[in-house]
C-alpha positions in Angstrom: 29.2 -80.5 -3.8 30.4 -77.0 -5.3 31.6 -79.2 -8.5 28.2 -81.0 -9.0 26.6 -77.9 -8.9 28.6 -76.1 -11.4 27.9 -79.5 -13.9 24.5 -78.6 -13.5 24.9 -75.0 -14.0 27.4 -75.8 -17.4 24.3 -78.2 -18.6 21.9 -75.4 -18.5 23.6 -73.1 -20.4 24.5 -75.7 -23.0 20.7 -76.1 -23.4 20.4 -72.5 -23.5 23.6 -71.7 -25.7 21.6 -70.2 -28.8 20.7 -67.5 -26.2 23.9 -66.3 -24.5 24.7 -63.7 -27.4 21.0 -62.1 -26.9 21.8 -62.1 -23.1 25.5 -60.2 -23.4 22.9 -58.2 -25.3 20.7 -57.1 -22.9 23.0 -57.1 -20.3 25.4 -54.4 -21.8 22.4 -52.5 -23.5 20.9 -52.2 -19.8 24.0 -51.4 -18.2 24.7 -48.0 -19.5 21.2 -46.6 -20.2 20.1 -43.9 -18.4 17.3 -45.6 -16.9 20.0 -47.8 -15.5 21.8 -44.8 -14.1 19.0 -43.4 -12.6 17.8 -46.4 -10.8 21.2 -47.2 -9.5 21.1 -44.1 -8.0 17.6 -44.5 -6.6 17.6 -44.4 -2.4 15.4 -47.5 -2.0 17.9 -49.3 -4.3 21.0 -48.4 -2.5 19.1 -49.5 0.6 18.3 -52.7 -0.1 21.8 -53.6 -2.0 23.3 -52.5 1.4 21.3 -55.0 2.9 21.4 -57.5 0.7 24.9 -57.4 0.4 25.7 -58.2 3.7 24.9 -62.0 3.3 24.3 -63.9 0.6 20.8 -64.7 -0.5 18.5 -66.1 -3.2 19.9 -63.1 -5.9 22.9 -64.8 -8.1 22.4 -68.4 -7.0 20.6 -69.2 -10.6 18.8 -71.6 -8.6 15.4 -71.2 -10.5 17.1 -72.0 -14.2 18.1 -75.4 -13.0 14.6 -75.8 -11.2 13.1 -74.7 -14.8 14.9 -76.9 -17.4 15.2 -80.5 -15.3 11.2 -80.4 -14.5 10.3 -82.7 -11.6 14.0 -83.3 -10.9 14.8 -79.9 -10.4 13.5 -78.7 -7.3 14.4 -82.1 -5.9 17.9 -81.1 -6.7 17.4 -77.6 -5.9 16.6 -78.4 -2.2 19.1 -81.1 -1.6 21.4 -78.5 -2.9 20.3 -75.8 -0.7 20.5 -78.1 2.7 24.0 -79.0 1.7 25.3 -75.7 1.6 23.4 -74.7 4.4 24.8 -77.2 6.7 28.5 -76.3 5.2 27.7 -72.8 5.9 26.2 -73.7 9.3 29.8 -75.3 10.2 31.9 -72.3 8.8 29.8 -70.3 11.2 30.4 -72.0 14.2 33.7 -72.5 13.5 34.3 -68.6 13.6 31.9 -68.7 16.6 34.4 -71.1 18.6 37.3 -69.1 17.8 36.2 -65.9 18.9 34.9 -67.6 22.0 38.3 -69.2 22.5 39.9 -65.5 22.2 38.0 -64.1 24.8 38.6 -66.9 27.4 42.5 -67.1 27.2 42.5 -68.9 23.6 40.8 -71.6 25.2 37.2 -72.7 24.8 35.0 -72.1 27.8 34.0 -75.1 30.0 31.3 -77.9 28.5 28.6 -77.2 30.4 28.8 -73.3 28.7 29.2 -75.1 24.8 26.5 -77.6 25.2 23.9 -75.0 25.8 25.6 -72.5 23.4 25.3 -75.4 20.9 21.4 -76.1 21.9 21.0 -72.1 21.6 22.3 -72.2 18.3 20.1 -75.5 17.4 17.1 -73.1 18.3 18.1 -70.0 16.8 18.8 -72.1 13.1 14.8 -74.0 14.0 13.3 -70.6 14.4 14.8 -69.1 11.6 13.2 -72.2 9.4 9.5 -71.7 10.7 9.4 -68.0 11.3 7.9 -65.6 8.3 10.4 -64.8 6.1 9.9 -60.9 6.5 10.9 -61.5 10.1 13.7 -63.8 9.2 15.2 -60.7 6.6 14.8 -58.0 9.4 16.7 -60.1 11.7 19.4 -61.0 9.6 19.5 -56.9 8.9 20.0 -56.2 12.1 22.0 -59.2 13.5 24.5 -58.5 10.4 24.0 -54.6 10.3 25.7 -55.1 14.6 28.3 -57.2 13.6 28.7 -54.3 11.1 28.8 -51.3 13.7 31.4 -53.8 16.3 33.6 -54.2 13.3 34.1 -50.7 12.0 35.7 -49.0 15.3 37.6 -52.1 15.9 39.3 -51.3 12.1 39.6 -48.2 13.4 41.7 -48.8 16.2 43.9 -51.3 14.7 44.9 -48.6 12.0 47.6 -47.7 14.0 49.1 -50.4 13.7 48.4 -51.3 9.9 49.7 -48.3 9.1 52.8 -49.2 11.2 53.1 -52.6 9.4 52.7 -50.8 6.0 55.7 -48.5 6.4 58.1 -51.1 8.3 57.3 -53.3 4.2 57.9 -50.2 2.5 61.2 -49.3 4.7 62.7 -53.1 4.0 61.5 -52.7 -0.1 63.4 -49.4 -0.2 66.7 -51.1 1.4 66.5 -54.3 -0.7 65.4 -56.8 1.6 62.4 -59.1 0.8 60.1 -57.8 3.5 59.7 -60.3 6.4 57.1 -59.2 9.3 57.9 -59.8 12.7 55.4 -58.3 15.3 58.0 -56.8 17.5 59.1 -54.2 14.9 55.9 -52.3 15.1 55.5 -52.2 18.4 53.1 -55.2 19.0 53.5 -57.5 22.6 54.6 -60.7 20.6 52.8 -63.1 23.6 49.7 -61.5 22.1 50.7 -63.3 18.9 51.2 -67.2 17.8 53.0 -66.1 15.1 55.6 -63.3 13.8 58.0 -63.4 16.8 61.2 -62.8 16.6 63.5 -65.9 16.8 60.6 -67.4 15.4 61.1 -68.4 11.4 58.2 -70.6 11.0 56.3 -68.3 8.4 59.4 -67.2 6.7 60.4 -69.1 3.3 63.5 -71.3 3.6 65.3 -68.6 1.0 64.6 -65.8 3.3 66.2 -67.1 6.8 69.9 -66.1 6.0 68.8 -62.5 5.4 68.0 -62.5 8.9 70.5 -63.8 10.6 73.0 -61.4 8.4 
């Protein structure tokens, strides 16, 4: 899918090819003028990047080239495109979804009855979002992204500790020669809170490394 896309991408440029130097052109000619500077700079700007950036959206796809050079055949492509990674995306999602439900119910998923009508919620939550105004699908997206912002941060916070921790036990092994090898225990970290990194436990380490360990 990613590859056919690309193709596409590669034919519109070769049709456009005479233009490319004009376009370094204008891109470096705008990127250090001081109207450039000043808008960068502007608040509504940094809003809305903040925003944007979040997620990705329309901005960068260079979706409306390939609608504009294949004529009829282009905003065919364009939406079977669009649907395709949607659903991929749709499945990455989920995917994350069912590992953090699996985390907080003893790295297990919950019971059937509970992941049948999460899965219908999500069915409604993906119909809405296709029939809804736009402006009201952007402000949601803002604020659904913008809390999984705030949950992250202090959660980052708290683990510092323990990157920190992780970050000087590498360093330590570096200064004494060793190629560094984690193991969870060394910082401080319960291992049964881990599938990996416990000690006895050589899985993740390369074949070369295991006799430094047990020297």
């Amino acid at each position: 899918m990613g590859i056919f896309y690309v193709l596409i991408a590669l034919i519109v440029i070769i049709a456009n090819v005479k233009n490319i130097p004009h376009m370094f052109g204008i891109i470096f000619e705008d990127a250090f003028n001081f109207k450039a500077i000043f808008g960068g700079v502007s608040g509504s700007c940094l809003v809305y990047g903040v925003k944007r950036g979040l997620y990705s959206n329309e901005a960068g796809v260079g979706s409306a080239p390939n609608a504009s050079l294949f004529g009829r055949v282009g905003p065919v492509f364009i939406t079977l495109a669009m649907i395709l990674f949607a659903f991929t995306t749709l499945l990455g999602n989920l995917y994350y979804t069912d590992n953090a439900l699996a985390y907080m119910n003893h790295k297990k998923l919950p019971g059937k009855k509970f992941m049948t009508g999460f899965k219908i919620f999500c069915i409604l939550v993906v119909f809405a979002g296709a029939v809804i105004p736009s402006k009201a699908a952007w402000a949601l997206a803002d604020i659904s992204m913008g809390g999984m912002t705030l949950i992250n941060i202090p959660a980052c916070v708290i683990l510092g500790g323990a990157v920190f921790k992780a970050l000087k036990d590498y360093e330590d092994q570096k200064k004494a020669g060793k190629n560094p090898i984690f193991f969870s225990k060394q910082i401080g970290l319960n291992e049964e809170d881990f599938d990996f990194w416990k000690e006895g436990d050589l899985s993740h380490v390369p074949e070369e490394d295991r006799e430094q360990i047990k020297a």
